[in-house]
C-alpha positions as CSV (number, residue, x, y, z in Angstrom):
1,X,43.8,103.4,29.7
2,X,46.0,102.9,26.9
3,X,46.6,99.4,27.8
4,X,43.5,98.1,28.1
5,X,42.3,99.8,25.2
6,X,45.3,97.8,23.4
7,X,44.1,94.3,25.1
8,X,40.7,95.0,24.0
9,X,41.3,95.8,20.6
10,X,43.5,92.3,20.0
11,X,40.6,90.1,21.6
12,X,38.2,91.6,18.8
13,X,40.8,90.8,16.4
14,X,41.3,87.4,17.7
15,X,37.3,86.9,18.2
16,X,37.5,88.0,14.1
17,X,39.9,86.4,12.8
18,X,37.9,83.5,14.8
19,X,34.9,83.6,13.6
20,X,35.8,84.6,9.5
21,X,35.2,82.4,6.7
22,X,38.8,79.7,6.3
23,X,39.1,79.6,2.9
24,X,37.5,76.3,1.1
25,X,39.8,73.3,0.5
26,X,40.2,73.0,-3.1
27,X,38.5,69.9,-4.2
28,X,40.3,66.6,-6.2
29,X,40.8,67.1,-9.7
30,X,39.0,64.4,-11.6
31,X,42.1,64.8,-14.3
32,X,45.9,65.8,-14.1
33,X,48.6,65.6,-16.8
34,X,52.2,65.3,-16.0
35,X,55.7,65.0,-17.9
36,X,57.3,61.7,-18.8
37,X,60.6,60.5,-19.0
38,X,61.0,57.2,-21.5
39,X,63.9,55.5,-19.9
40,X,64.8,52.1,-22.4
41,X,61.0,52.7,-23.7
42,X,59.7,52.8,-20.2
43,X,57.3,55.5,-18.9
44,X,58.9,56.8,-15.8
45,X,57.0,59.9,-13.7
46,X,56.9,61.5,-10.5
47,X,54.9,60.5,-7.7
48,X,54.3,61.4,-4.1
49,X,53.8,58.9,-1.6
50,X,52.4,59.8,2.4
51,X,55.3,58.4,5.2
52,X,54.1,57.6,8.6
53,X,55.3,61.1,9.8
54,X,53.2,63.4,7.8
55,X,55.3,64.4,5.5
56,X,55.5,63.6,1.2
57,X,58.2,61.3,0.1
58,X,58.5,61.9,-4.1
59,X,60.1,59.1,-6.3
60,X,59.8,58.0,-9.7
61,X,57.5,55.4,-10.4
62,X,57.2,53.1,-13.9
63,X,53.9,52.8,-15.5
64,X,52.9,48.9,-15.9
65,X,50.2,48.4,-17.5
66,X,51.0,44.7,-18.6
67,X,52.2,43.8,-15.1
68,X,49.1,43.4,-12.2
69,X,51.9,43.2,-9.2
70,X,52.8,46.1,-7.0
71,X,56.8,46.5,-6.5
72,X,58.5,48.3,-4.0
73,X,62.2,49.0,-3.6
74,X,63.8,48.1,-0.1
75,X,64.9,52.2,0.3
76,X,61.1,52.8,-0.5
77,X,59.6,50.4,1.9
78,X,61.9,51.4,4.6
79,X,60.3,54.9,4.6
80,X,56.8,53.9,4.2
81,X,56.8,51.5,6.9
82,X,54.7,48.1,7.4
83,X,55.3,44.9,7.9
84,X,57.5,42.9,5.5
85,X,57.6,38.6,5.3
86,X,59.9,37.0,3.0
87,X,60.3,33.4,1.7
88,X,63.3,32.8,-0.1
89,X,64.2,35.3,-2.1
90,X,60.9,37.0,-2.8
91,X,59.6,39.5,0.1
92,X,55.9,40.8,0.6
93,X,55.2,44.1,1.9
94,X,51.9,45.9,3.3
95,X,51.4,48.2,0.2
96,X,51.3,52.1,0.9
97,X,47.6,53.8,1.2
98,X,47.7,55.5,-1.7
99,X,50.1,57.7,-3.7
100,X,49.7,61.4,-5.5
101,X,50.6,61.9,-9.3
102,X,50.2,66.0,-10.0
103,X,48.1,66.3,-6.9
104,X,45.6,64.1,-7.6
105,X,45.3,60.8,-5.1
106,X,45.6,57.2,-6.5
107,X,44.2,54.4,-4.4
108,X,46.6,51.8,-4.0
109,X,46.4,49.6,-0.8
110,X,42.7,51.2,0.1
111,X,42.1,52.5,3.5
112,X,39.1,49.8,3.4
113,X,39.5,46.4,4.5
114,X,39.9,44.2,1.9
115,X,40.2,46.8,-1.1
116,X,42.2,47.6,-3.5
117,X,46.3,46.0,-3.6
118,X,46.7,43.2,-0.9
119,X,50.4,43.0,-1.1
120,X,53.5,44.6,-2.3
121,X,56.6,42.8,-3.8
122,X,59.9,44.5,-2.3
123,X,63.1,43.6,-4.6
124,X,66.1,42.4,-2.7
125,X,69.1,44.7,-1.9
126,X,69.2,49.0,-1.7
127,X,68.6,48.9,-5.2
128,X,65.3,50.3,-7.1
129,X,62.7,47.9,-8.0
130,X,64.8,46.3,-10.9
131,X,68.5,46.8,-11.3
132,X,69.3,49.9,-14.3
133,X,65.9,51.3,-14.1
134,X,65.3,54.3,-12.1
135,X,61.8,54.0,-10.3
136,X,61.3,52.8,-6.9
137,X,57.8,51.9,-7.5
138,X,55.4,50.9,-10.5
139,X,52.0,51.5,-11.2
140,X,50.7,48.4,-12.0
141,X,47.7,47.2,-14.2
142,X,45.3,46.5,-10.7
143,X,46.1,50.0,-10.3
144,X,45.6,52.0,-13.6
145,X,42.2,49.8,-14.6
146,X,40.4,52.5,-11.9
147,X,41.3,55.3,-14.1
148,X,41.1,56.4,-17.6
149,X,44.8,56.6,-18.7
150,X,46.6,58.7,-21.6
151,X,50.1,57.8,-22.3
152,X,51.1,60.2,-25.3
153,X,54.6,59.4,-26.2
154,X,55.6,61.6,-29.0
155,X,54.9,64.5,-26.4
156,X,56.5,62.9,-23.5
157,X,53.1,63.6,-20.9
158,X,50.5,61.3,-19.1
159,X,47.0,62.0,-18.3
160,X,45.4,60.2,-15.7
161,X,42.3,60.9,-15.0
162,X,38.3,59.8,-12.6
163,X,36.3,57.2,-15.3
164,X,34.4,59.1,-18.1
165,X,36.8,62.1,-17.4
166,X,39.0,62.1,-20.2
167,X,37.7,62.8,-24.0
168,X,40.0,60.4,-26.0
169,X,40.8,61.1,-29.8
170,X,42.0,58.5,-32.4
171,X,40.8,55.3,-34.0
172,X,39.6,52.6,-31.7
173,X,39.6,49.0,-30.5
174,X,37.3,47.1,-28.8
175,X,40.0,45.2,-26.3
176,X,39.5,42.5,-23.4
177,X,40.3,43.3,-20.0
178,X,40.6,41.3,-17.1
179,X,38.1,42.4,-14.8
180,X,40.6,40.3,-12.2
181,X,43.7,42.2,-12.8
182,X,43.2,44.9,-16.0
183,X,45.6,42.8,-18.1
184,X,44.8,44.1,-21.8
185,X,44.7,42.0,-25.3
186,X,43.7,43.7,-28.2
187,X,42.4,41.4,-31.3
188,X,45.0,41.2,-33.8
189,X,46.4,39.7,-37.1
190,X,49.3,38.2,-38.6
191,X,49.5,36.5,-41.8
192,X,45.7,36.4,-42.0
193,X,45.3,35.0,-39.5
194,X,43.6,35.9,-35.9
195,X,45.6,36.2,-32.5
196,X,45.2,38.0,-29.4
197,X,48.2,40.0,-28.1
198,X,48.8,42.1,-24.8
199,X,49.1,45.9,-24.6
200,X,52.0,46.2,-21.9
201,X,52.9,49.7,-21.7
202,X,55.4,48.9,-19.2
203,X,57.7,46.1,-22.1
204,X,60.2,48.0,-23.7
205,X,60.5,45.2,-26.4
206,X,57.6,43.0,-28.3
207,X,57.2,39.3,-27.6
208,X,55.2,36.1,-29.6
209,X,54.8,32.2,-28.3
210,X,57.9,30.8,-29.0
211,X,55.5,28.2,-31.7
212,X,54.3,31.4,-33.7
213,X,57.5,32.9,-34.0
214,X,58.9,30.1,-34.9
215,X,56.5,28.9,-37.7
216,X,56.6,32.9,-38.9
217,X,60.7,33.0,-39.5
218,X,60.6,29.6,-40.7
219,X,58.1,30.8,-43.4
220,X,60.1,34.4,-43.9
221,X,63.6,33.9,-43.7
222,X,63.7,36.8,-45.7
223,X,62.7,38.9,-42.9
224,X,65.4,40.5,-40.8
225,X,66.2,38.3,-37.2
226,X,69.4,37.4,-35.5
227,X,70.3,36.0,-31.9
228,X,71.2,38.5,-28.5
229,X,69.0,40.6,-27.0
230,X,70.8,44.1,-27.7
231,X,69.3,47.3,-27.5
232,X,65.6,47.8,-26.3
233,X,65.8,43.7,-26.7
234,X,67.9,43.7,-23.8
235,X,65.8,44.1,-20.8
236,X,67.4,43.0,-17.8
237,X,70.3,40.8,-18.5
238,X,68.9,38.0,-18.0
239,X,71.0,34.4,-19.1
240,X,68.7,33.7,-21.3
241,X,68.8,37.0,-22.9
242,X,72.5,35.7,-25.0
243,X,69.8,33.2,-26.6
244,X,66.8,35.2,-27.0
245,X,66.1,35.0,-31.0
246,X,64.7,38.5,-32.7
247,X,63.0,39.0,-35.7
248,X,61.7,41.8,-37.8
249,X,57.7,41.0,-38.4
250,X,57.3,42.8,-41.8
251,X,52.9,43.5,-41.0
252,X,50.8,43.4,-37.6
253,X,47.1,44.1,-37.7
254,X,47.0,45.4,-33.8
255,X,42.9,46.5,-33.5
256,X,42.5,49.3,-36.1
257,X,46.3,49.7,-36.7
258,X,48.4,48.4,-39.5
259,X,51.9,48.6,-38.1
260,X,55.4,47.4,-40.3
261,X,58.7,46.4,-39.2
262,X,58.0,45.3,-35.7
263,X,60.6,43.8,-34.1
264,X,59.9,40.6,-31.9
265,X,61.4,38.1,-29.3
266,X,60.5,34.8,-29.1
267,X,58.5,34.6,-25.8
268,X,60.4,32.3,-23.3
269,X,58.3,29.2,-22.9
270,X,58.0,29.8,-18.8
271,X,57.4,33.6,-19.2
272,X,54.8,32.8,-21.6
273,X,53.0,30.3,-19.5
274,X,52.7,33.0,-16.6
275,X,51.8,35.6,-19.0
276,X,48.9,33.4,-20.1
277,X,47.6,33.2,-16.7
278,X,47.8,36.9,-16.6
279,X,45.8,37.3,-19.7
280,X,43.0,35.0,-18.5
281,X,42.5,34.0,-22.4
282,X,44.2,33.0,-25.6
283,X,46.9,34.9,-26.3
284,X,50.2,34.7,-28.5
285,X,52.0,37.3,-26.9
286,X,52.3,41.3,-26.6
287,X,53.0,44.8,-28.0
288,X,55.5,46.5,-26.2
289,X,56.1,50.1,-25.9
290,X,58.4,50.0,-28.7
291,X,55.9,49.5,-31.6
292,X,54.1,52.7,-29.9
293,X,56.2,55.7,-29.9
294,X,54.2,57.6,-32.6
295,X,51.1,57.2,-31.0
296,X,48.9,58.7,-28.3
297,X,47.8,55.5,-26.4
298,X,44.3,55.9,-24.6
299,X,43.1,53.1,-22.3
300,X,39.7,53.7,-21.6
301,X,39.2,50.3,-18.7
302,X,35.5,51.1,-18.1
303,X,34.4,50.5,-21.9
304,X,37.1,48.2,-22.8
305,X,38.0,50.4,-24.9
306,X,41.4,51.2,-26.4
307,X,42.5,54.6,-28.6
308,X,45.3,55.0,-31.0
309,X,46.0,58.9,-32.2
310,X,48.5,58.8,-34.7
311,X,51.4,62.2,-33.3
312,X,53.9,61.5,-35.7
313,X,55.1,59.6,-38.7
314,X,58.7,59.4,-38.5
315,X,60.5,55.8,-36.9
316,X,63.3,56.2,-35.1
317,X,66.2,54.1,-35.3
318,X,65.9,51.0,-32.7
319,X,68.5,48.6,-33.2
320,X,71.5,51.0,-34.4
321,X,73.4,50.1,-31.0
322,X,76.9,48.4,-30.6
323,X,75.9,44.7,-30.0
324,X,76.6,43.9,-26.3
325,X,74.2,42.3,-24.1
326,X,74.1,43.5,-20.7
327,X,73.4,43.1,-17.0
328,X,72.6,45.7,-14.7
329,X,74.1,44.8,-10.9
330,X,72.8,46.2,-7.9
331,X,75.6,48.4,-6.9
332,X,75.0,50.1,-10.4
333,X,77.8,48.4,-12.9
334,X,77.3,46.8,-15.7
335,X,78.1,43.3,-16.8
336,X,78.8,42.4,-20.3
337,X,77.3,38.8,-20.5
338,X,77.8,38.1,-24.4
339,X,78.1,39.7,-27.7
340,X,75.7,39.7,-30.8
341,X,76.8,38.5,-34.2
342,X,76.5,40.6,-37.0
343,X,76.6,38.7,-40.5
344,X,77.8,36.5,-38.5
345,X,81.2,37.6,-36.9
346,X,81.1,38.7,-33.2
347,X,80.3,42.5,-33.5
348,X,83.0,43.8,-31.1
349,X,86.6,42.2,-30.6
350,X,88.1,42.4,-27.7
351,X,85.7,41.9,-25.0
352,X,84.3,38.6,-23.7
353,X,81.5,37.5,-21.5
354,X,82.3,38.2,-17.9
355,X,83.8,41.6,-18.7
356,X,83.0,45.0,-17.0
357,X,81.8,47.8,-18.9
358,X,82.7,51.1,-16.6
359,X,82.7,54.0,-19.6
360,X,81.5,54.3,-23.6
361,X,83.3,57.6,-24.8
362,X,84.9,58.7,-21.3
363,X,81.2,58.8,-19.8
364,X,81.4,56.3,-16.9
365,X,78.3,54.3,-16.7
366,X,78.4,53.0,-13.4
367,X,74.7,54.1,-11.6
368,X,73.1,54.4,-14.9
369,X,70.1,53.1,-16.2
370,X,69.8,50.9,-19.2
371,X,68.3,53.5,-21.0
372,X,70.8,55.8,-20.6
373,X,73.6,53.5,-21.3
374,X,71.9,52.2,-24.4
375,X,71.9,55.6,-25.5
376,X,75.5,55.8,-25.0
377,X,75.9,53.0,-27.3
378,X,73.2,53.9,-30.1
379,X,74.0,56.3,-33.0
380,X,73.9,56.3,-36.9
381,X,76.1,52.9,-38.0
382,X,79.3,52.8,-38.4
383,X,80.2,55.4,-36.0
384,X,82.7,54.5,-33.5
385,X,82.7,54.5,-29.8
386,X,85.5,53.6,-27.2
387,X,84.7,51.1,-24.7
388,X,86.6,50.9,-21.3
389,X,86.4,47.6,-20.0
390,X,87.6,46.0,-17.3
391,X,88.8,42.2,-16.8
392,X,89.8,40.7,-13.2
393,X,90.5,44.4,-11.7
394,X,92.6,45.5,-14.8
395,X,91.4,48.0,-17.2
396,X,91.4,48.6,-20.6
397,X,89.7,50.2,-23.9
398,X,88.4,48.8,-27.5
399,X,87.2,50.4,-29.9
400,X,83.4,48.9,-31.7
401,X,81.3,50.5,-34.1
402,X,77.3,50.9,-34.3
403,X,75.8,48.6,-36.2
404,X,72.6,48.4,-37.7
405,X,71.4,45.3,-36.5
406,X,67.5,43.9,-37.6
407,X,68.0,46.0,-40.9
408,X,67.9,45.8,-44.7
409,X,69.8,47.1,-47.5
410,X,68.4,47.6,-50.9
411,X,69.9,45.7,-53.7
412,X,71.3,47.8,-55.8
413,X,71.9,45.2,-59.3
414,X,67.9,43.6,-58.6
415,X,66.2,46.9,-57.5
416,X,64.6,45.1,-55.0
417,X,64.9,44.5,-51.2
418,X,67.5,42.4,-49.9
419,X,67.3,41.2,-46.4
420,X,71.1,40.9,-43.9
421,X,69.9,38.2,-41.9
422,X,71.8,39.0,-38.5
């Protein structure tokens, strides 16, 4: 009796628990804010992406939004499977379905045929998608023109959210997107004159056409420049980055904003003609992150529309740094490939091109990113830091202070400003 009263009582539990209610699946947010990390100006975050055996693989990814191509590291595509095809040195992946950013899904590859990203670029090596920057994907501009998008720097957090979602705040301008790719240019002025110039999010530096800049620092030698990319200048070590001429621009008119002081490379004449093609217009060049970081940047891609909400007035020092320009390797060291002038003597003694930098300060920098090591070498001018080197397997220290490169001094005797051209 008492066992089948016992057998009879779990089948109506089982026919119960059967037939009850399952709890509703919680529907997609239309908007979800997450934490940033700005690595070298970059906007790095945390992102989920599906792998073919169910399960969530989370990496950082780098927010692009002046770059339409989709990069994957090798160690990434590895885990999210496909088929890879390579020609030369540049590989093409089957791009991932879609990833997750704070729960919410982002289309990326589309699960319909024909939709959304075509192909994935995979850098070379075990390496993330560029050497000293830790992301193993980006979010390109293809990607991000679906959504409305809210990079708020001074805050350190990014809203992404469905179109029409998001209630921006801030002044605005009316911007031209590239229906093709989401490439942005805002209308903008220098000198009195008109120019369009990208938004790319994704730059940790600001470029102009080599002609513009040019014509500008031959008409302002007063205004600061000098010669080596150092600091957020230095972007990936490339050759050309010992030649790369910078220059203080002393106004921009960018949409509704006035901005002062922004520093500038001279666009290399091949980068420039491929960022032309991006833009689909006239343009003479782009604001990067690093005229930004007080602001609250809305992109609004279904009004071509862009917002600017002022967070904070205070500028940070850029180009207090030691002057070395560097490459980051794949296996995570760091090459020093030259070394700025500053009024013009060589700005550190004892170290030549070719040379290894392994520590600042007894911090080894090996696996670092460029962010992190350019904060090693930043600080208030003048301060000293202790570089270990090393030079055909041997190693060594020297000793270099910060220096306040792209600045001016006040003249004391004319009470007026006086510009150390560097």
């Amino acid at each position: 009796m008492r066992s089948g009263t016992v057998i009879v009582l779990i089948l109506t539990i089982s026919a119960l628990a059967q037939n009850s209610p399952k709890p509703a699946a919680q529907p997609e947010p239309k908007s979800v804010t997450v934490p940033i990390t700005l690595s070298h100006n970059r906007v790095i975050i945390d992102v989920s992406l599906p792998l073919p055996d169910g399960t969530m693989r989370r990496v950082h990814a780098w927010v692009d939004s002046g770059n339409p191509e989709l990069y994957l590291s090798q160690r990434l595509f590895e885990r999210t499977g496909g088929s890879l095809s390579c020609d030369g040195q540049v590989c093409s992946a089957t791009p991932p379905v879609e990833m997750s950013i704070g729960g919410m899904t982002i289309t990326l590859g589309g699960r319909i045929p024909g939709s959304g990203i075509k192909e994935a670029k995979v850098s070379a090596g075990g390496a993330p998608i560029a050497p000293g920057l830790d992301a193993d994907i980006n979010i390109p501009s293809t990607v991000l023109r679906n959504y409305d998008v809210l990079i708020n720097f001074p805050d350190h957090e990014l809203t992404i959210a469905k179109p029409g979602s998001l209630k921006f705040k801030g002044v605005t301008a009316k911007v031209m997107v590239n229906a093709r790719n989401g490439v942005i240019q805002v209308p903008s002025q220098i000198e009195n004159k008109k120019y369009n110039l990208g938004l790319d999010l994704g730059s940790s530096i600001s470029f102009l056409a080599a002609d513009l800049f040019d014509k500008l620092s031959a008409a302002h030698p007063d205004w600061p420049h000098m010669t080596g990319a150092v600091g957020p200048a230095n972007m990936r070590g490339l050759p050309d980055e010992l030649k790369w001429k910078l220059m203080r621009v002393d106004r921009v008119q960018y949409g509704p904003l006035y901005l002062t002081g922004v520093p500038f490379v001279n666009f290399p004449e091949e980068a420039m003609t491929s960022f032309k093609l991006r833009a689909g217009i006239s343009t003479a060049g782009l604001l990067g992150a690093n005229a930004l970081m007080n602001y609250r940047v809305g992109l609004d891609y279904a009004h071509s529309t862009v917002y600017f909400d002022i967070g904070r007035t205070f500028n940070f020092p850029d180009f207090d740094v030691i002057g070395l320009i560097l490459r980051p390797e794949n296996d995570g060291r760091f090459t020093i490939l030259g070394i700025a002038d500053f009024n013009g003597q060589p700005s550190v003694d004892g170290v030549q091109a070719g040379d290894r930098l392994t520590a600042v300060d007894s911090i080894a920098v090996s696996g670092s990113t460029m962010g992190q090591v350019w904060s090693m070498l930043g600080g208030e001018p003048g301060k000293e830091r202790t570089l270990a080197v090393e030079r055909a397997g041997k190693q060594f220290t020297v000793v270099a202070k910060v220096q306040h490169f792209l600045g001016e001094i006040a003249d004391k005797d004319e009470g007026k400003r006086k510009t150390r051209k560097r």
